[in-house]
KEDREN-319671 format. One line per 2 residues: number of its first residue (from 1); their letters; for each residue x, y, z of N, C-alpha, C. Coordinates in Angstrom, 1 decimal. Example, Ala and Ser with C-alpha at 12.3 -4.5 7.8 and 13.67 -1.06 7.14 Angstrom:
# KEDREN-319671
1) as) 13.2:-5.7:7.8:12.3:-4.5:7.8:13.2:-3.3:7.8 ~ 12.8:-2.2:7.1:13.7:-1.1:7.1:12.9:0.0:7.9 .
# end
This chain:
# KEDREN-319671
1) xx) -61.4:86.6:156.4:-61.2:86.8:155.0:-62.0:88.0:154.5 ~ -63.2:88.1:154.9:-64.6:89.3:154.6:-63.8:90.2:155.1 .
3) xx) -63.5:90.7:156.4:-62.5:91.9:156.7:-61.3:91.9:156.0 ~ -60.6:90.8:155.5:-59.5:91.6:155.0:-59.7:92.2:153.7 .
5) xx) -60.3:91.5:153.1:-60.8:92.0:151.6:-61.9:93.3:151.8 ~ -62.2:94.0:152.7:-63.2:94.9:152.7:-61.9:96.1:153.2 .
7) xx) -60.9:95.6:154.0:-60.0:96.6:154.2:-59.3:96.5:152.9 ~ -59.1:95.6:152.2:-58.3:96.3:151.0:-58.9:97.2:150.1 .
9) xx) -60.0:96.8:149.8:-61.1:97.6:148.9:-61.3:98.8:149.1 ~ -60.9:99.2:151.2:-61.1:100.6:151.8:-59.7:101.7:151.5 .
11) xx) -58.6:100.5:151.4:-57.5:101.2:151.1:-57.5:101.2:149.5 ~ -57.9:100.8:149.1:-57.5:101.1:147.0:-58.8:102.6:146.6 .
13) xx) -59.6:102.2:147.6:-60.8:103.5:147.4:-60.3:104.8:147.5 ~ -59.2:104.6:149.1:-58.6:105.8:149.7:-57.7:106.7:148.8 .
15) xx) -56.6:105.2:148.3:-55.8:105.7:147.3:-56.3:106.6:146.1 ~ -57.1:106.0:145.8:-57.7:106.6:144.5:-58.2:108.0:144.3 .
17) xx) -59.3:107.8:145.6:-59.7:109.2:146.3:-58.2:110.3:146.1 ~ -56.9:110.2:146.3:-55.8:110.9:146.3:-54.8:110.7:145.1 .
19) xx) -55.3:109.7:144.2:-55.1:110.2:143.0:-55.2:111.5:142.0 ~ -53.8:111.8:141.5:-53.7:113.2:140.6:-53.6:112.9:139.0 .
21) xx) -54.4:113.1:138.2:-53.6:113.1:137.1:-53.0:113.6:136.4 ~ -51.6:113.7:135.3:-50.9:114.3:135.4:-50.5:114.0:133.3 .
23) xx) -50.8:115.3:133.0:-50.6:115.0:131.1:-49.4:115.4:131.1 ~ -48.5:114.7:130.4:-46.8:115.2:130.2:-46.6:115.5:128.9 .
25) xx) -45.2:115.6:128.5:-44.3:115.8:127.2:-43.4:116.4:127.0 ~ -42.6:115.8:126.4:-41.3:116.9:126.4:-40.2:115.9:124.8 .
27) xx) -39.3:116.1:125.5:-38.0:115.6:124.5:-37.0:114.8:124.9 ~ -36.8:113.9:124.0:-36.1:112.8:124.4:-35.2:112.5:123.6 .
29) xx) -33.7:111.8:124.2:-32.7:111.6:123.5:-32.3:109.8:124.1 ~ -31.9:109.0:122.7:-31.6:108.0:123.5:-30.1:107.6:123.4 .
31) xx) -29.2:107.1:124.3:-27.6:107.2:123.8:-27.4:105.7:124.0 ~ -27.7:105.3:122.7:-27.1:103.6:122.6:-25.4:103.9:122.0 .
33) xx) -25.1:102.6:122.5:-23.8:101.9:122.7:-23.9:100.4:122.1 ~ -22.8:99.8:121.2:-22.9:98.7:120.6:-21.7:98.3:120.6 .
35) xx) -21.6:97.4:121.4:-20.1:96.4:121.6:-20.0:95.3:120.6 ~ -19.4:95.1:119.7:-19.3:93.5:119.1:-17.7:93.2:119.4 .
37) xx) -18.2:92.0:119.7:-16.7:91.2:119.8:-16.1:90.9:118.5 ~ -14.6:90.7:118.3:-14.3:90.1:117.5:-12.5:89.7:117.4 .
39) xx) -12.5:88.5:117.8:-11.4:87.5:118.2:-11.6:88.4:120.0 ~ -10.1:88.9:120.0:-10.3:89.5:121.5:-10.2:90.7:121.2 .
41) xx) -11.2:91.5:120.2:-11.2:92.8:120.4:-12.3:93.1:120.8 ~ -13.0:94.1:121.4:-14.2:94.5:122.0:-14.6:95.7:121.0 .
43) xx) -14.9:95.8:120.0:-15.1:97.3:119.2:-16.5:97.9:119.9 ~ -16.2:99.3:120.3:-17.6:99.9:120.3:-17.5:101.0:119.9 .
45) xx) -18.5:101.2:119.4:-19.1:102.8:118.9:-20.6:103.5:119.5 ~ -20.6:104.0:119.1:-21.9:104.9:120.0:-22.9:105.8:118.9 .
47) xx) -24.5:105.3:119.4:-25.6:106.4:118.8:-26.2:107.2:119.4 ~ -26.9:108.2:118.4:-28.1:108.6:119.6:-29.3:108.7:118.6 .
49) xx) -30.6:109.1:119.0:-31.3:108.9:118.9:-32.2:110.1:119.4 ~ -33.0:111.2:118.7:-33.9:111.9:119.0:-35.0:111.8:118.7 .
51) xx) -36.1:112.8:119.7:-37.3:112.7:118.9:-38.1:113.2:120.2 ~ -39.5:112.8:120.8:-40.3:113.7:122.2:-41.1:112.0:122.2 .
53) xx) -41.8:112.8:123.3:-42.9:111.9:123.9:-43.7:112.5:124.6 ~ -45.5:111.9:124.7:-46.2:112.4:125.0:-47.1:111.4:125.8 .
55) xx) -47.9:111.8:126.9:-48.4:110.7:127.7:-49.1:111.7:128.9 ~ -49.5:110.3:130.2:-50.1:110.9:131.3:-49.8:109.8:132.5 .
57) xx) -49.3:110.5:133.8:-49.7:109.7:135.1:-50.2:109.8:136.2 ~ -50.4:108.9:136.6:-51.3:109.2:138.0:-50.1:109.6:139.0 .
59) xx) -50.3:110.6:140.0:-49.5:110.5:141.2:-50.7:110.1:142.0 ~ -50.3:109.1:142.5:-51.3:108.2:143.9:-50.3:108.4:145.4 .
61) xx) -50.6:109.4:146.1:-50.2:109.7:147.4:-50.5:108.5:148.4 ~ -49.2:108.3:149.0:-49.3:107.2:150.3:-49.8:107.4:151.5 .
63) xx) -50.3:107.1:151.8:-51.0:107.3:153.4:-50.4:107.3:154.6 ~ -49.1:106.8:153.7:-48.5:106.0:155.3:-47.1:107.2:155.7 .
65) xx) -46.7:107.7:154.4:-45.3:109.1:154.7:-46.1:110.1:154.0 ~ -46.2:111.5:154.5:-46.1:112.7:154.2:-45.3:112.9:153.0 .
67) xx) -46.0:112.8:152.1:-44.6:113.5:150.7:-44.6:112.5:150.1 ~ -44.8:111.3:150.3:-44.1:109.9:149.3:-45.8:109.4:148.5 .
69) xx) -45.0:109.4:146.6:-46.7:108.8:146.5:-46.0:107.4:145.2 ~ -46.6:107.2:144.0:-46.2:106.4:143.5:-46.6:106.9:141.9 .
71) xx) -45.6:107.0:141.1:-46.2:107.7:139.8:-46.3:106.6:138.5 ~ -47.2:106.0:138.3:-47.3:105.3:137.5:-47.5:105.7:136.2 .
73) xx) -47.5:105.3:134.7:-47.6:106.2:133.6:-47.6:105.2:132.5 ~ -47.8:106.2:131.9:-48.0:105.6:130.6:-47.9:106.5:128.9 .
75) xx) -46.9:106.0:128.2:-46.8:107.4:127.1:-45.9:106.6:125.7 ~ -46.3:107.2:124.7:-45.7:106.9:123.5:-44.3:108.1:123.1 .
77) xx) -43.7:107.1:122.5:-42.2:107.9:122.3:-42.4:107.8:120.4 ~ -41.8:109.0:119.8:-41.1:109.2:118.8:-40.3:109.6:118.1 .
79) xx) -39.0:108.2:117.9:-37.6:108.7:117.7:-37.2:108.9:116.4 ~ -36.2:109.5:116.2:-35.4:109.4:114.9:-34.0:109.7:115.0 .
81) xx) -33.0:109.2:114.0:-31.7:108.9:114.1:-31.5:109.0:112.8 ~ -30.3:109.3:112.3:-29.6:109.1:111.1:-27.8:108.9:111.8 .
83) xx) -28.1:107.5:111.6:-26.7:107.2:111.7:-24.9:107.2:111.0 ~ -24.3:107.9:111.2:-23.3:108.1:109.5:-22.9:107.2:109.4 .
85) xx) -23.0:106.0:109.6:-22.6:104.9:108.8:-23.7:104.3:107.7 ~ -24.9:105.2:107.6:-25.8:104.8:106.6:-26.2:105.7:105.9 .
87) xx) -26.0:105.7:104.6:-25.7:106.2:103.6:-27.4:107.0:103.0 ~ -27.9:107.9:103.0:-29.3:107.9:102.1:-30.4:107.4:103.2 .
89) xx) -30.0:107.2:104.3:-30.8:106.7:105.4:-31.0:107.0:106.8 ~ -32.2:106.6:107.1:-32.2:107.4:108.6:-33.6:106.0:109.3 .
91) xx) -33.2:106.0:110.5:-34.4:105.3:111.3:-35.4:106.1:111.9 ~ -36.3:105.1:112.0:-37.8:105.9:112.8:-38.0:105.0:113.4 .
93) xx) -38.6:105.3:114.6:-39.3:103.8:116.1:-40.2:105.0:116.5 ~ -41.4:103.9:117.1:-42.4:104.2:117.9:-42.5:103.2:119.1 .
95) xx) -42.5:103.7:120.1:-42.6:102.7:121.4:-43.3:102.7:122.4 ~ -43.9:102.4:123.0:-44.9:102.8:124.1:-44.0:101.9:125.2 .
97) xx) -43.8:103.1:126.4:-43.4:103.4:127.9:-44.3:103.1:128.8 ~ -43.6:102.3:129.8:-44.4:102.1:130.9:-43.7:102.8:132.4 .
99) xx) -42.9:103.7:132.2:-42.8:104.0:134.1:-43.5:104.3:135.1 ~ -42.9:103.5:135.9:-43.7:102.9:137.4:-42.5:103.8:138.4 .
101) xx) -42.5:104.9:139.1:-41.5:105.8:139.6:-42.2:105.8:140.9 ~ -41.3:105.7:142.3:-41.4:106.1:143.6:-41.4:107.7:143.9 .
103) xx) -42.1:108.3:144.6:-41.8:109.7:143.9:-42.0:110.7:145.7 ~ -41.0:111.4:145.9:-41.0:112.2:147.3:-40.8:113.1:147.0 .
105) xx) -42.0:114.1:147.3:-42.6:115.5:147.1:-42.3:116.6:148.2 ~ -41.2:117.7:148.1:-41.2:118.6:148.7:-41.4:120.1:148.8 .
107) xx) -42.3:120.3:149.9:-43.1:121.5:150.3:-41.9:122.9:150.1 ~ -41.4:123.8:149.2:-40.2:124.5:149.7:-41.3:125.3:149.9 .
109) xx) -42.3:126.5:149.2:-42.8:127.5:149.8:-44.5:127.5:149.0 ~ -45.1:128.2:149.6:-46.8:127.9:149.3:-46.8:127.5:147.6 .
111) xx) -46.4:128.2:146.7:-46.3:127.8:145.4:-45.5:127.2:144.7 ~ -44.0:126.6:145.2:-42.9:125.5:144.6:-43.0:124.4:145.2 .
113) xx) -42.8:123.0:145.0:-42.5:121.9:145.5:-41.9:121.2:144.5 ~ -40.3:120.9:145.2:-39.5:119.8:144.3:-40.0:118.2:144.7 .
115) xx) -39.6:117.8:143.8:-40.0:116.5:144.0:-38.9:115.5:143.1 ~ -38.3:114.6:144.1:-37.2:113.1:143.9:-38.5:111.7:143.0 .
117) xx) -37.3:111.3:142.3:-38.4:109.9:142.1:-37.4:109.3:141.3 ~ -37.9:107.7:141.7:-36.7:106.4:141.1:-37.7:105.3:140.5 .
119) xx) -37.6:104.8:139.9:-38.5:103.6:139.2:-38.0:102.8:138.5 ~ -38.7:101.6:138.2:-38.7:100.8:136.6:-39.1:100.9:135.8 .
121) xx) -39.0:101.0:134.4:-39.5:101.5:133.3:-39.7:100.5:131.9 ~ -40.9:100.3:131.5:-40.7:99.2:130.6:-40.8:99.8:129.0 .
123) xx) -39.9:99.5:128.3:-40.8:100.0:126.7:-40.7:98.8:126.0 ~ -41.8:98.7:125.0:-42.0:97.9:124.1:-42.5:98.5:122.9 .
125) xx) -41.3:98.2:121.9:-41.0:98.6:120.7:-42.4:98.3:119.4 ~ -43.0:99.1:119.0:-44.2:99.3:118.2:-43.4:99.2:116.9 .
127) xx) -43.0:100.4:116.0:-42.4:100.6:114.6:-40.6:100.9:115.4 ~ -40.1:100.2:113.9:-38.7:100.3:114.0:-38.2:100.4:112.4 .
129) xx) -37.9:101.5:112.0:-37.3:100.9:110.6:-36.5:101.5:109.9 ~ -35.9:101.0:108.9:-35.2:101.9:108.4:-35.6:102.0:106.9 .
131) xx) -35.5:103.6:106.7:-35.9:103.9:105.3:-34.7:104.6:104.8 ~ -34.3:103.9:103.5:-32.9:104.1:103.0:-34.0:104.9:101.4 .
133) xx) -33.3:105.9:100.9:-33.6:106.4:99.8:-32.7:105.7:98.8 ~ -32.9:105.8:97.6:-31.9:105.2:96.6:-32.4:105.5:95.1 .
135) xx) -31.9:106.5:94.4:-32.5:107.0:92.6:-33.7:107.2:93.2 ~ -34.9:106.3:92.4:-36.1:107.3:92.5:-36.7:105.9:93.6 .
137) xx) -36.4:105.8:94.0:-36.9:104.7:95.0:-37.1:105.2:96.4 ~ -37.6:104.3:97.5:-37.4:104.4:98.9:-37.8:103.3:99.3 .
139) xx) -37.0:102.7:100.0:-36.8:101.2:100.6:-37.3:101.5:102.5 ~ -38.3:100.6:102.7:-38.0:100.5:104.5:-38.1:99.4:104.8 .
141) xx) -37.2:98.8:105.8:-36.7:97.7:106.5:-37.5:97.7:107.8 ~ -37.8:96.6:108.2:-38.3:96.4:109.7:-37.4:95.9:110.4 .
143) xx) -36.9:96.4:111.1:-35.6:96.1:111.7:-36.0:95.3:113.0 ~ -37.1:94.9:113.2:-37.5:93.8:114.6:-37.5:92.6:113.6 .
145) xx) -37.2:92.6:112.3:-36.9:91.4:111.8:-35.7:91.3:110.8 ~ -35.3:90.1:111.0:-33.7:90.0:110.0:-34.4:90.4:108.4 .
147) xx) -33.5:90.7:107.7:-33.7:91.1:106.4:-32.4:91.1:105.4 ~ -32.4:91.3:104.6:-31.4:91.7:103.6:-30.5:92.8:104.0 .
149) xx) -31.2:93.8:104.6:-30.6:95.3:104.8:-29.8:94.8:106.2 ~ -30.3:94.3:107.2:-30.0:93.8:108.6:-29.7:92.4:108.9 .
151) xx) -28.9:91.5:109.1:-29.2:90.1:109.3:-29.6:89.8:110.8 ~ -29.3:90.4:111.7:-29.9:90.5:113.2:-31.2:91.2:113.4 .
153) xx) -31.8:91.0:113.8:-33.0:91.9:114.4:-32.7:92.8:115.8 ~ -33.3:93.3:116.2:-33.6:94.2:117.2:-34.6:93.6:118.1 .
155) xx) -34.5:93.7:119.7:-35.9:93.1:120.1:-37.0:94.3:120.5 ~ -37.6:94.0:120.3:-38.7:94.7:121.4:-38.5:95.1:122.6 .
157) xx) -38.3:94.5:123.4:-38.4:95.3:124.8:-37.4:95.5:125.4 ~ -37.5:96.5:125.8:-36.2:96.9:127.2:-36.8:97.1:128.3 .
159) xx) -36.0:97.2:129.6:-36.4:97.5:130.6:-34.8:98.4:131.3 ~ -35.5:99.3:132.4:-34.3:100.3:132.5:-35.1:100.7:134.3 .
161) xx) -34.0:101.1:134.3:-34.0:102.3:136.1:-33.8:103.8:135.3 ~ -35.1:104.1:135.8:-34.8:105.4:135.8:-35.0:106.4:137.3 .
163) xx) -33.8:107.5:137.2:-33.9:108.5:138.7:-33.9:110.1:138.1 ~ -34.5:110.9:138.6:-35.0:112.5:138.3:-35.3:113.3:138.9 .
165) xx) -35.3:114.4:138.8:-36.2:115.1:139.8:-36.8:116.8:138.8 ~ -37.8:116.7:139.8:-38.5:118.2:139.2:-39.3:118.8:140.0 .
167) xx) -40.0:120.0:138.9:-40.4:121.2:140.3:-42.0:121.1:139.8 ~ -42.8:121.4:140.6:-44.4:121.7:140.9:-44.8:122.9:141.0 .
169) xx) -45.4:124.3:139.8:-45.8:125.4:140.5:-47.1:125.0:140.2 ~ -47.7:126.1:141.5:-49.2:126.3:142.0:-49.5:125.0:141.8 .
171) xx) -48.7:123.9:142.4:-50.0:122.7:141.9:-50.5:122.4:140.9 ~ -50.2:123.3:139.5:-50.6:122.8:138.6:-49.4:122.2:137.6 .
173) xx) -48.2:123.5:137.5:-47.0:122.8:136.2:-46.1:122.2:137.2 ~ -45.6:121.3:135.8:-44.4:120.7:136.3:-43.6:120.7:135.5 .
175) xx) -42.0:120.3:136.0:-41.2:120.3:134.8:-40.2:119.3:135.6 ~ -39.5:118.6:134.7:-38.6:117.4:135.1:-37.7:116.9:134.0 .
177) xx) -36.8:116.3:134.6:-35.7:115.5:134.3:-35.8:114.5:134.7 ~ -35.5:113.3:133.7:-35.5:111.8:134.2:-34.2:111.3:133.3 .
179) xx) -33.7:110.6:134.1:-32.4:109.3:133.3:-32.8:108.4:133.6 ~ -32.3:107.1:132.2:-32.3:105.9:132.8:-31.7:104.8:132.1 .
181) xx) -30.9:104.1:132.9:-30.2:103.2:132.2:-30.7:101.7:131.8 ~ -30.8:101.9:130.9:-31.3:100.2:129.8:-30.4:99.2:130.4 .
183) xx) -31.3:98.3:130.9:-30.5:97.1:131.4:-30.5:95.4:130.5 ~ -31.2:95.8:129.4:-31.5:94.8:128.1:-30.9:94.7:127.0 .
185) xx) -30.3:93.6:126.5:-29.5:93.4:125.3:-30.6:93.7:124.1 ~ -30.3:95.0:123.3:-31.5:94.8:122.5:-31.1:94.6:120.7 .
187) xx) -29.9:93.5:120.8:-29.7:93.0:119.4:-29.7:91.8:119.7 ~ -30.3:90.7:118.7:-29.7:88.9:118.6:-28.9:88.8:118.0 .
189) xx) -27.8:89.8:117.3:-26.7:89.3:116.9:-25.9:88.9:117.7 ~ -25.0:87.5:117.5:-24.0:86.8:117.7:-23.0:87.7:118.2 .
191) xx) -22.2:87.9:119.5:-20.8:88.0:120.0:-20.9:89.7:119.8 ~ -22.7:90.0:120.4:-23.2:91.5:119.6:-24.0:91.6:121.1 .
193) xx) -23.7:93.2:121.5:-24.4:93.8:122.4:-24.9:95.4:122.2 ~ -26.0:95.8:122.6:-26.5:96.9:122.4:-27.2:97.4:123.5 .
195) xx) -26.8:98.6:123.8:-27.8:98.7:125.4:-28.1:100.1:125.0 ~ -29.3:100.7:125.7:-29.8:102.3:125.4:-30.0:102.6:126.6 .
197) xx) -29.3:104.4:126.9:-30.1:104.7:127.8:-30.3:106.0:127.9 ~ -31.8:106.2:128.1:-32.4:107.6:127.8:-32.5:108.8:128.8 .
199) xx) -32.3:110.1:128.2:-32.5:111.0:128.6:-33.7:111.6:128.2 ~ -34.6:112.6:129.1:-36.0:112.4:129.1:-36.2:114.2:130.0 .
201) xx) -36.6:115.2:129.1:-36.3:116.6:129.7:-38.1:116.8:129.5 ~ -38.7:117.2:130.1:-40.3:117.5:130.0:-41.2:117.9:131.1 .
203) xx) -42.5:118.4:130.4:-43.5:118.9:131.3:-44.7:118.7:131.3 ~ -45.6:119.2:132.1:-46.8:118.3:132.5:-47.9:119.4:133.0 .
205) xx) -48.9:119.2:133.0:-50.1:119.9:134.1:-51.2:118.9:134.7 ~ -51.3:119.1:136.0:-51.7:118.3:136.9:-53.7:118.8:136.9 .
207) x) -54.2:117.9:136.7:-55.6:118.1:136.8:-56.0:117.9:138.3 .
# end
């Protein structure tokens, strides 16, 4: 037991030792879709959702393949939307991201390397609301709770796959593309579905 626990400790040391960090940001778009039923009709319509994000992750290099490391992260998103079916109104969300990306790094010449990567991705929904203007007023709704303005809520979390790729100069910048499709119903309305899935264009410098 003493050896195995002293070999793990040797391998999380190793890893760490080959940890990169990595400050990001860029611009994000999210393209929800909302199905409700009704009798046997399936109505859908479609949103989106803009706004950037900002954050940082580790690339932790594997020991065991040349090129393959594990990009873990962490970053806050800030969206906004004005939907035309809302009159004087527009949404705002804040969310904090968690992608966990598999990530295989290639050498093309001494100063470029592209690099592939696939992951899970969790977010959990911080602010959501909607601020409706009206005469000399301004109304905001918290839309992770039912209300007057909303009778369903919204949940908090999604979870999605996301796959990308992007380029590495000198070791220091990067720039990438990430998709990823929401695999979470994120309304409790009744005979009601809503799924998001984001596009994610941004860059980084590697310390």
């Amino acid at each position: 037991m003493k050896k195995v626990l002293i070999l793990v400790v040797a391998l999380f040391v190793g890893l760490q030792a080959q940890a990169q960090l990595q400050v990001e940001g860029g611009y994000q778009h999210f393209f929800e879709q909302s199905q409700v039923q009704v009798g046997n009709t399936n109505n859908i319509s479609n949103g989106g959702w803009d706004g950037f994000y900002v954050g940082a992750r580790y690339n932790i290099h594997l020991p065991w393949v040349s090129g393959l490391s594990v990009l873990p992260g962490v970053n806050f998103s800030f969206m906004f939307s004005k939907p035309e079916n809302v009159n004087n109104g527009s949404f705002r969300e804040i969310a904090l991201n968690i992608p966990v990306d598999v990530a295989y790094t290639y050498q093309v010449s001494s100063s470029i390397q592209l690099r592939g990567f696939t992951g899970p991705a969790f977010q959990i929904g911080l602010l959501n609301h909607a601020v409706v203007h009206g005469g000399n007023s301004t109304l905001s709704y918290n839309l992770y709770a039912s209300s007057d303005y909303m009778a369903a809520a919204r949940t908090r979390l999604n979870v999605g796959w996301g796959f990308g790729a992007g380029v590495i100069v000198l070791d220091k910048f990067t720039a990438h593309v990430r998709y990823e499709l929401g695999m979470v119903n994120l309304t409790t309305a009744q005979y009601s579905k809503l799924f998001r899935n984001t596009l994610q264009v941004g860059v980084g410098y590697i310390f």
